[in-house]
C-alpha positions, 0 to 999 in steps of 0.5 A: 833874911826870910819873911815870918808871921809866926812871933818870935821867940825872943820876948824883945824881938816880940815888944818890937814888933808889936810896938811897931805895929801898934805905931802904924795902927795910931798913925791911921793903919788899918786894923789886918782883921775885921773885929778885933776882941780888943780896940787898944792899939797895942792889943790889936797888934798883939793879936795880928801877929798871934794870928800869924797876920804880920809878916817881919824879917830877923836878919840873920845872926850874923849879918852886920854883927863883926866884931870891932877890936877895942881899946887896948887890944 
């Protein structure tokens, strides 16, 4: 897996991101720049991670993703 700061391309994998950040940042995270245009949770990680501030890793396509037979195969 590589570790990215640029967002996503995946518009769920970037609401996941930044709901996650937005998480840290309610539960007493501080903020990765010091004046955010906007004081909103969800804001200022939408903003960290537009600046390429967050890093993340997308594990690949691949791993863990084996298909299991279903039933009735």
């Amino acid at each position: 897996m590589a570790v990215l700061n640029q967002p996503p391309e995946s518009q769920f994998a970037y609401v996941v991101l930044v709901a996650k950040r937005a998480r840290q940042l309610m539960a007493g995270g501080r903020p990765l720049m010091d004046n955010p245009k906007n004081l909103k949770y969800t804001r200022v990680a939408e903003e960290e991670l537009q600046r390429g501030l967050l890093e993340y890793q997308m594990p690949d396509s691949n791993d863990g993703a084996e298909e299991k037979p279903r039933k009735g195969d």
